[in-house]
VEXDREN-2710 file (C-alpha; in Angstrom, 1 decimal):
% VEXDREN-2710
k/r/px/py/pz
1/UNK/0.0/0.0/0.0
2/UNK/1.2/3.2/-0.8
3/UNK/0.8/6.5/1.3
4/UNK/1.1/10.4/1.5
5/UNK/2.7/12.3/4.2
6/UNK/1.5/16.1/3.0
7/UNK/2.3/19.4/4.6
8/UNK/0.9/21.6/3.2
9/UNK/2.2/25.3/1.7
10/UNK/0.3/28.7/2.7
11/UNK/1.1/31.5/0.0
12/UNK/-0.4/34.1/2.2
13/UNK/1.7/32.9/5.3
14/UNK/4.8/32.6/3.4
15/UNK/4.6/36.3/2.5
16/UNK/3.8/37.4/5.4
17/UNK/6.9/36.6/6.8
18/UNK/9.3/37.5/4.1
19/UNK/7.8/40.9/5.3
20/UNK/8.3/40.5/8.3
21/UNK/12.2/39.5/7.6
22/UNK/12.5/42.4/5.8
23/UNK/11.5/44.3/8.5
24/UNK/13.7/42.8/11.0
25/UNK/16.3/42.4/8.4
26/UNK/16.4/38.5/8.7
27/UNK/17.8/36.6/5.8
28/UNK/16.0/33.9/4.3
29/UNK/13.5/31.1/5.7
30/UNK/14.2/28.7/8.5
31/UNK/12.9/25.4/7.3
32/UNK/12.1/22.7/9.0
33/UNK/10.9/19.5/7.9
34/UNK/7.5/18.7/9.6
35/UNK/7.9/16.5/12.8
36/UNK/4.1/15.6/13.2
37/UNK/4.7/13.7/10.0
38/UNK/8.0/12.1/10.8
39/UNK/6.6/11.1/14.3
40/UNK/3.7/8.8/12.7
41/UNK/5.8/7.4/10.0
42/UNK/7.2/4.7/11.9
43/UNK/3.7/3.4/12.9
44/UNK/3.3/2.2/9.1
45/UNK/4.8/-1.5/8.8
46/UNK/6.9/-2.7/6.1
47/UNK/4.0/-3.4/3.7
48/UNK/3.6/0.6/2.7
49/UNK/5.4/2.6/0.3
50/UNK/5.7/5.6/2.5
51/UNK/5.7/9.7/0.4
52/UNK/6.7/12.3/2.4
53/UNK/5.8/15.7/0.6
54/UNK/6.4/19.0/1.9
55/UNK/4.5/21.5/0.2
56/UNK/7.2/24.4/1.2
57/UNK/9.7/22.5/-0.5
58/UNK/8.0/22.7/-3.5
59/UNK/7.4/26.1/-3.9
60/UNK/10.4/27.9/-2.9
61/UNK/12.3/25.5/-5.3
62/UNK/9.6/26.6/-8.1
63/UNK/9.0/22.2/-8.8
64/UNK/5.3/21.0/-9.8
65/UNK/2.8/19.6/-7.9
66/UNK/3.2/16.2/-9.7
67/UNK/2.5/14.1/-6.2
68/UNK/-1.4/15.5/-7.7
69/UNK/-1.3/12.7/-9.8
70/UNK/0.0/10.0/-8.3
71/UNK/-2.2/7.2/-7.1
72/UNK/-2.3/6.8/-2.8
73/UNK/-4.0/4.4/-0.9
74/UNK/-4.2/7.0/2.0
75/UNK/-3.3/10.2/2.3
76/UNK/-2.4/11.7/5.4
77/UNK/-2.2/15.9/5.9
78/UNK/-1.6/18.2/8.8
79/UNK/-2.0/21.4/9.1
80/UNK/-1.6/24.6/11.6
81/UNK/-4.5/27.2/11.2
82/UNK/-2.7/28.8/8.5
83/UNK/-2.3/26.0/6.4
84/UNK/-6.5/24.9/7.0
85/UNK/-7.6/26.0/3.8
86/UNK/-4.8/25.0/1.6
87/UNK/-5.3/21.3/3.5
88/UNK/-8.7/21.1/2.5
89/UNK/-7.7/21.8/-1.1
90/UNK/-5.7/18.8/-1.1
91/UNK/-7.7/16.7/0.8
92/UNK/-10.7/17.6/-1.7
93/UNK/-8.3/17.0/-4.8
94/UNK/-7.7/13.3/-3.6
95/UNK/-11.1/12.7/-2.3
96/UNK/-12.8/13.3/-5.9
97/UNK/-10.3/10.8/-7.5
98/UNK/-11.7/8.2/-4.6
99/UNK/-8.9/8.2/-2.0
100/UNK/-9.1/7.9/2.0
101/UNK/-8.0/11.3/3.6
102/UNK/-6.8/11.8/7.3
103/UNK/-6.3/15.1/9.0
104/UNK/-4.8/16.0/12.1
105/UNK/-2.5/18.6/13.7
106/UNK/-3.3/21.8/15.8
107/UNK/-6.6/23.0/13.3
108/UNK/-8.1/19.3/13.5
109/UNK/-7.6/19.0/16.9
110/UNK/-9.5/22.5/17.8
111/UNK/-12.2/22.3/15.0
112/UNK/-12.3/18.6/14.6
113/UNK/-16.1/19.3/13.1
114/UNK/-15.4/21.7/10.5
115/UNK/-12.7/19.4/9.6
116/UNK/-14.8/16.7/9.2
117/UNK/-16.8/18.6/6.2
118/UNK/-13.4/18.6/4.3
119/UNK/-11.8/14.8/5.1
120/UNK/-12.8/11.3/5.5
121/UNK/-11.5/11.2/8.9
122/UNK/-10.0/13.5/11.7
123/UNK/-7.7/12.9/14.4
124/UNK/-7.7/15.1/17.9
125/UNK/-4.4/15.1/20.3
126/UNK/-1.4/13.6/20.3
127/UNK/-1.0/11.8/16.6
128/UNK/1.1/8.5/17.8
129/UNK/-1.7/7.5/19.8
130/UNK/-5.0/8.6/18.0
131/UNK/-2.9/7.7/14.4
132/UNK/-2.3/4.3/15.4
133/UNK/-5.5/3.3/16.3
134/UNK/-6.7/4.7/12.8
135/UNK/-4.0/3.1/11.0
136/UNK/-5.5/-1.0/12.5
137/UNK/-9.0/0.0/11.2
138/UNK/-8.2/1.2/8.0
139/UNK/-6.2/-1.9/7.5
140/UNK/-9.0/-3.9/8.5
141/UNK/-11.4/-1.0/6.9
142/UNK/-13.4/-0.4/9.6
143/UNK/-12.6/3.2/10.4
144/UNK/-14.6/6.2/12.4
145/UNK/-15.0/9.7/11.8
146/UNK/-12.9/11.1/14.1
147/UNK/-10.3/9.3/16.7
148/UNK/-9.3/11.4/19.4
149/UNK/-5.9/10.6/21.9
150/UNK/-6.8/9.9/25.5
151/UNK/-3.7/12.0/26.4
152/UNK/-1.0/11.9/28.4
153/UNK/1.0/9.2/25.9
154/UNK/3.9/7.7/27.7
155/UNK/6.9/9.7/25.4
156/UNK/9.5/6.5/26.5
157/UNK/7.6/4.3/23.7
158/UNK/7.3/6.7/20.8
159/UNK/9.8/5.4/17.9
160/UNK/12.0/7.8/16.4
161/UNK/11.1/10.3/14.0
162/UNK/11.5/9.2/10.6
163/UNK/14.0/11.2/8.9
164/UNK/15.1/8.9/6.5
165/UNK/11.8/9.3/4.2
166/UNK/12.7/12.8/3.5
167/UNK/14.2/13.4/0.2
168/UNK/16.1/16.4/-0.3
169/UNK/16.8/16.7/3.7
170/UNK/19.6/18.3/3.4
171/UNK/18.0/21.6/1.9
172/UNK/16.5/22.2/5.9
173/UNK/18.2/24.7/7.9
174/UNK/16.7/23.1/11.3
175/UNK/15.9/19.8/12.5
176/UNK/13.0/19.2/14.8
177/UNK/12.9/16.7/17.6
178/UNK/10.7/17.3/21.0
179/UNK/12.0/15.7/24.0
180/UNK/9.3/16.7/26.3
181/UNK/5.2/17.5/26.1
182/UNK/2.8/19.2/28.4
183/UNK/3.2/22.9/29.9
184/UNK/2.6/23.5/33.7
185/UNK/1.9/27.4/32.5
186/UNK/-1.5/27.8/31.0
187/UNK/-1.0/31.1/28.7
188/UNK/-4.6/31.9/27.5
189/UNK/-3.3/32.5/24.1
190/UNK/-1.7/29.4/23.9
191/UNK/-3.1/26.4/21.4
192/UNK/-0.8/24.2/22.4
193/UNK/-2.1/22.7/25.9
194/UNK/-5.5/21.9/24.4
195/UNK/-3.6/19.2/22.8
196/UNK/-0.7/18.1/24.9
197/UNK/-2.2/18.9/28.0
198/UNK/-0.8/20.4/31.0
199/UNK/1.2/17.1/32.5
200/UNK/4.3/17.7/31.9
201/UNK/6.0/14.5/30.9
202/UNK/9.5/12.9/29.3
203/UNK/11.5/11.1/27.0
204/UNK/14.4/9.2/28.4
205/UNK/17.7/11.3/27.9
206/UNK/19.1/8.2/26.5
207/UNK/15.9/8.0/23.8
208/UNK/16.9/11.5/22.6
209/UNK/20.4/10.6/22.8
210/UNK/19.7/8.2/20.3
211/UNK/17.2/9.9/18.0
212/UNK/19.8/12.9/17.6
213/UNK/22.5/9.9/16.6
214/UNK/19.8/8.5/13.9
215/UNK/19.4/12.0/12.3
216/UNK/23.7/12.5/12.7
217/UNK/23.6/9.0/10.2
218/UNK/21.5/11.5/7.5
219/UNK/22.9/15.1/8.1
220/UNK/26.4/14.9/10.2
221/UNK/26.4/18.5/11.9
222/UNK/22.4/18.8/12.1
223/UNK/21.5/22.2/14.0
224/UNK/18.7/20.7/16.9
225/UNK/15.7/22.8/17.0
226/UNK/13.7/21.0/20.1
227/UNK/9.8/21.7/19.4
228/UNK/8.9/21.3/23.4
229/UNK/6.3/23.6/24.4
230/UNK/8.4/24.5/27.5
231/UNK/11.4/22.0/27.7
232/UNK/13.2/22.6/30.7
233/UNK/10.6/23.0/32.9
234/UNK/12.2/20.0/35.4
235/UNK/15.5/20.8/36.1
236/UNK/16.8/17.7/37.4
237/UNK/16.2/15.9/34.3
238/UNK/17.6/18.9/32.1
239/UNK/20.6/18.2/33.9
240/UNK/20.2/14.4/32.4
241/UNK/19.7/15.4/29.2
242/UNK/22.6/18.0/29.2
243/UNK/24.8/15.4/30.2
244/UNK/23.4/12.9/27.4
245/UNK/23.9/15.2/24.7
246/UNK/27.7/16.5/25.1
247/UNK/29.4/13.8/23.2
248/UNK/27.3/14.3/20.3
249/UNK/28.7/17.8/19.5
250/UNK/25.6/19.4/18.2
251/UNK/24.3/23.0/18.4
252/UNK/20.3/23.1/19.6
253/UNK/18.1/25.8/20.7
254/UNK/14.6/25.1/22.4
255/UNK/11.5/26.7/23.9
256/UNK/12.0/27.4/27.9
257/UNK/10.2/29.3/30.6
258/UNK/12.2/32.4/32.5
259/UNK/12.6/30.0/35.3
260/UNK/15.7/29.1/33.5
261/UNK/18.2/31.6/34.3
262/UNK/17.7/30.8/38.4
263/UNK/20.1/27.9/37.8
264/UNK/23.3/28.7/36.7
265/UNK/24.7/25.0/36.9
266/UNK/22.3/24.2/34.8
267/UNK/22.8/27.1/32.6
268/UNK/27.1/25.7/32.5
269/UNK/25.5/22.6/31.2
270/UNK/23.5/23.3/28.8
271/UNK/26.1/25.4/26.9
272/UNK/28.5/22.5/27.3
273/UNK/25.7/20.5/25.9
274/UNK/25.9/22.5/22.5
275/UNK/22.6/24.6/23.2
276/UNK/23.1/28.3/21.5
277/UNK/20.0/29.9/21.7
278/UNK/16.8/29.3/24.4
279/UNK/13.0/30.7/22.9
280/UNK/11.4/32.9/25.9
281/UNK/8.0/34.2/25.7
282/UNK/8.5/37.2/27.8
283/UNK/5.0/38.1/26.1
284/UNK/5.0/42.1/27.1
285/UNK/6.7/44.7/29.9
286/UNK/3.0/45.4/31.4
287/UNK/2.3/43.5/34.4
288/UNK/-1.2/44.3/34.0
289/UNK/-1.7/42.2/30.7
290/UNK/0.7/39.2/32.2
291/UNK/-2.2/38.9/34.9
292/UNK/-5.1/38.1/32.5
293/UNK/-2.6/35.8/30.5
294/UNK/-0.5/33.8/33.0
295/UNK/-0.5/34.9/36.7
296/UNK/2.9/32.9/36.6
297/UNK/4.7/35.1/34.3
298/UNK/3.3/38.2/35.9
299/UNK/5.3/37.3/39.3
300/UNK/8.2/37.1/37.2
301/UNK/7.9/40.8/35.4
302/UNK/10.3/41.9/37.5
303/UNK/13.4/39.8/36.7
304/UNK/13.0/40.0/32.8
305/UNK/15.9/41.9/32.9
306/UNK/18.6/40.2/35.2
307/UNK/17.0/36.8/33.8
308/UNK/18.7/37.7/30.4
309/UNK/22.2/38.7/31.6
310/UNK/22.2/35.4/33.6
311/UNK/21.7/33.3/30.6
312/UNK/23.8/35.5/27.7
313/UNK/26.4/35.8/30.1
314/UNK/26.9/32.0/29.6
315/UNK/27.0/32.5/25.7
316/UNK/23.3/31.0/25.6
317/UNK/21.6/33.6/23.0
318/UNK/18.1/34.8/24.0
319/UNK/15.6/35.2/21.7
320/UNK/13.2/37.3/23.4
321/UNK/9.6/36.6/22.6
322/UNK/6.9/39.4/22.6
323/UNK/3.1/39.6/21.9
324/UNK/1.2/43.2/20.9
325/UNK/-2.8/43.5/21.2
326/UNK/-3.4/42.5/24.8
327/UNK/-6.2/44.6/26.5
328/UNK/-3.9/47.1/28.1
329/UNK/-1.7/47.5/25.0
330/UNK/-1.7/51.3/23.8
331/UNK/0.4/54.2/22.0
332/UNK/2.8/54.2/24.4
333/UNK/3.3/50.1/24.7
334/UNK/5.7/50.3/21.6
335/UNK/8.0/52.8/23.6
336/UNK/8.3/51.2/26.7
337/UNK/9.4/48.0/24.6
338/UNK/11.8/49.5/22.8
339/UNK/13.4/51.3/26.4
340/UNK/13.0/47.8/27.6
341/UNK/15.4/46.3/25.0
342/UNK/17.9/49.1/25.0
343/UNK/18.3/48.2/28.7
344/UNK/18.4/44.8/28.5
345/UNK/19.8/44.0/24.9
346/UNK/19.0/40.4/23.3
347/UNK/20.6/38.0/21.2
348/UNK/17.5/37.8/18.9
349/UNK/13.9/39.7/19.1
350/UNK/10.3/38.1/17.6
351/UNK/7.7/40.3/18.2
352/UNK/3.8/38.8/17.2
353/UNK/-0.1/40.3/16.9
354/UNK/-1.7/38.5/19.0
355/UNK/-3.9/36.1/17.3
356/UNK/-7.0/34.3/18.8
357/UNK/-6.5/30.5/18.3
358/UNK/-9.2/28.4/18.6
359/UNK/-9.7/26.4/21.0
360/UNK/-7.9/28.9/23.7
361/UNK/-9.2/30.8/26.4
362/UNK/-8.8/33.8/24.2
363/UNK/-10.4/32.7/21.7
364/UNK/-13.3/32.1/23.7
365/UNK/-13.4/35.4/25.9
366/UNK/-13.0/37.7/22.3
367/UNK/-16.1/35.6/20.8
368/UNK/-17.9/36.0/23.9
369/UNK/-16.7/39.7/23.9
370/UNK/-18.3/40.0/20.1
371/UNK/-14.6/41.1/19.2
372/UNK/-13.5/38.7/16.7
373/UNK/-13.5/39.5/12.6
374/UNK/-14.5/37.2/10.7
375/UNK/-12.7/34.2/11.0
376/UNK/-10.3/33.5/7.8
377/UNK/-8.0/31.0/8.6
378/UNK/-5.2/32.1/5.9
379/UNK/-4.9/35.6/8.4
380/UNK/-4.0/33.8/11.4
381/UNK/-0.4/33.6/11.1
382/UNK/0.2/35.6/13.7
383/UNK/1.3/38.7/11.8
384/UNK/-2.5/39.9/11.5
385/UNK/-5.0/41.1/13.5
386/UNK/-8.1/39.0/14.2
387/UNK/-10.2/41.0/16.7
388/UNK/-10.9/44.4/17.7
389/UNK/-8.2/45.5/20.5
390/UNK/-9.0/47.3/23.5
391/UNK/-7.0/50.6/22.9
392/UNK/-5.6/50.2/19.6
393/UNK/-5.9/49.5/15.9
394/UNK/-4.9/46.9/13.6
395/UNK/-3.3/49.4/11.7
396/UNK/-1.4/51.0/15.0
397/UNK/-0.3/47.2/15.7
398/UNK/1.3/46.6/12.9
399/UNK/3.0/50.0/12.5
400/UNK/4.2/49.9/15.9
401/UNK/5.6/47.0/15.5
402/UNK/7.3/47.8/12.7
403/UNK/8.4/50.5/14.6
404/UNK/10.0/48.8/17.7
405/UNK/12.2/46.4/14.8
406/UNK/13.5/49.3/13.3
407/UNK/14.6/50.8/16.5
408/UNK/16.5/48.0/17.5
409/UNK/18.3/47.4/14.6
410/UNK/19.2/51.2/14.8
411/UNK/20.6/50.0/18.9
412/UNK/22.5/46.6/17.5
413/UNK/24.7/49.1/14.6
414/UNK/25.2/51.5/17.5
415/UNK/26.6/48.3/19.5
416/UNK/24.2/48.0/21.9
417/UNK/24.5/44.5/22.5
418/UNK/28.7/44.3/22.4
419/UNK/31.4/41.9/22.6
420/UNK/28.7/39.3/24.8
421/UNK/26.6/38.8/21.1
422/UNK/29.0/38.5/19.0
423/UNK/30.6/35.5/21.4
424/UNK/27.3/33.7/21.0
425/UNK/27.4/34.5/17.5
426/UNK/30.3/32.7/17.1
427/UNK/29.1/29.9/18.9
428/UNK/26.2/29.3/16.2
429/UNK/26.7/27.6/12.6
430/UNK/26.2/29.7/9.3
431/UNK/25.6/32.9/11.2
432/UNK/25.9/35.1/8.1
433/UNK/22.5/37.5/7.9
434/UNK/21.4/36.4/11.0
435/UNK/18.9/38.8/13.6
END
């Protein structure tokens, strides 16, 4: 039997972003090959012909769509919001020339039902679990509408992702893995505990250990770009995985909480251990907005600052996270960002609109509000506004946002952030054009 592994490309998204790079004078895309994909592919036995296709691939190389054409038994897609309407496109393409679709991913698992009007069948939560129960019945073809993960998945007996169907793997500038799942923070923006949950749970260091050893058979120097919601969370077993992954001599960044920086033995390690760059959403300098999104965080305010000399001064980049459009966001928010990051300089800055997700809290509160636009999936890539904000306009957003990039690229030529970045700098691979 042959299958389809899709992700699928967004036009709109994609330029989106290039705008956004050439606002914060990035250069190029960070790809990534798609690790929902990767992480079922090792549930198929040896009787399928697996196809991985990445969309993304396709189009910045300018190569056809021939996959169109082919003949599937199945084909699987996933898709983040963005991608939703692209997705169905596919799945409707295949469905008129009579074959099975399966959907899964962050949209299916929030809107399983509109889903549903679009595929044969939909999967909710974590994919290895929910997938591999689809996969027995449609062997056996006997399968339901809609298969949804119990949660909570024991991470020790997922099989490594499957790298090796990826043609063409060395074109990606990042490799995905995820070494942990679940979030004990509960952001009210944030998609991502709806489907993993809020238990935080593990892989065995060794498990990674060997995973990242699999992928070093493929690409020899891969650049490790962990895909945990919030991987350090327990520190003892950071200090495991630190230790597990010095002799492999690999550079990684990952997603972390601000909790980090109280542990600087841990901090030692993890730049022993190769890691470059940790992902922090600081979210926004006004405490008052921190309180309606994470009452966690909002305790925390007040160390932003120390919190990133701590960790740069170990030659661990920050890339500091922000969000504009909370409720007490106004004129003067842009300004007090940009005073914020001339006092306490960054190895990298992302700044986001804050987008309603479905299936979040905020999503909820804004429809409840009557504050949401009508809801066009292709706009919620997190560089638009979706709702009406309490104090500003979409318009305001965006320029000020603008504004606050332009600003700091004015600090970083007027050396700003000093000898310190360009250590880390050093410390990363193909550096050239980077934030």
């Amino acid at each position: 039997m042959k299958v389809a592994l899709i992700h699928p490309h967004d036009m709109k998204y994609h330029g989106e972003r290039e705008i956004m790079n050439d606002v914060s004078h990035v250069e190029g895309y960070e790809n990534f090959p798609d690790l929902g994909l990767l992480s079922i592919a090792p549930l198929f036995g040896k009787g399928w012909e697996i196809k991985y296709i990445d969309e993304d691939y396709l189009a910045q190389n300018d190569l056809a769509r021939s996959y169109l054409d082919e003949n599937f038994d199945l084909v699987c897609i996933t898709a983040m919001n963005h991608q939703a309407y692209q997705a169905y496109r596919i799945a409707k393409h295949f469905r008129t020339r009579g074959i099975y679709t399966v959907m899964g991913g962050m949209h299916a698992s929030a809107l399983p039902d509109e889903v549903l009007e679009n595929v044969d069948t939909v999967i909710v939560g974590e994919g290895e679990e929910a997938f591999s129960e689809f996969l027995k019945d449609f062997v056996w073809g006997k399968t339901k509408r809609i298969y949804r993960a119990k949660g909570n998945a024991d991470l020790t007996l997922f099989a490594s992702p499957a790298f090796e169907i990826v043609e063409n793997l060395e074109w990606y500038s990042k490799y995905p893995l995820f070494a942990t799942r679940g979030c004990p923070r509960n952001c009210d923006f944030c998609c991502l505990g709806e489907v993993y949950g809020h238990t935080y749970r593990k892989k065995d260091p060794s498990q990674v250990f060997a995973e990242i050893q699999n992928l070093k058979k493929l690409i020899p120097s891969p650049f490790i770009s962990f895909a945990d919601e919030n991987m350090l969370v327990d520190k003892k077993w950071s200090r495991q995985l630190a230790n597990a992954l010095k002799p492999l001599d690999i550079k990684w960044e990952a997603y972390c909480d601000i909790s980090i920086a109280e542990d600087d033995e841990l901090l030692g390690l993890l730049r022993e251990s190769g890691c470059v760059e940790l992902i922090i959403g600081f979210e926004t300098v006004d405490p008052r907005n921190l309180e309606k999104v994470e009452p966690w965080k909002a305790k925390k305010i007040k160390t932003y600052g120390e919190a990133i000399r701590r960790i740069e001064s170990h030659e661990i980049g920050v890339l500091a996270c922000f969000v504009v459009g909370f409720d007490y966001d106004d004129k003067d928010t842009f300004k007090k960002l940009r005073d914020f990051l001339c006092e306490n300089p960054v190895f990298e800055l992302d700044i986001a609109v804050l987008t309603p997700m479905p299936g979040t809290r905020l999503h909820s509160r804004l429809r409840k509000e009557g504050r949401l636009f009508e809801e066009k999936w292709d706009d919620y890539t997190w560089y638009n506004v979706n709702f009406s904000p309490e104090n500003l306009t979409p318009q305001e957003i965006k320029d000020g946002i603008k504004w606050v990039f332009d600003e700091y690229e004015i600090m970083k030529k007027a050396g700003i952030k000093g000898d310190l970045y360009s250590k880390i700098a050093s410390r990363f691979p193909d550096m050239e054009g980077r934030n």
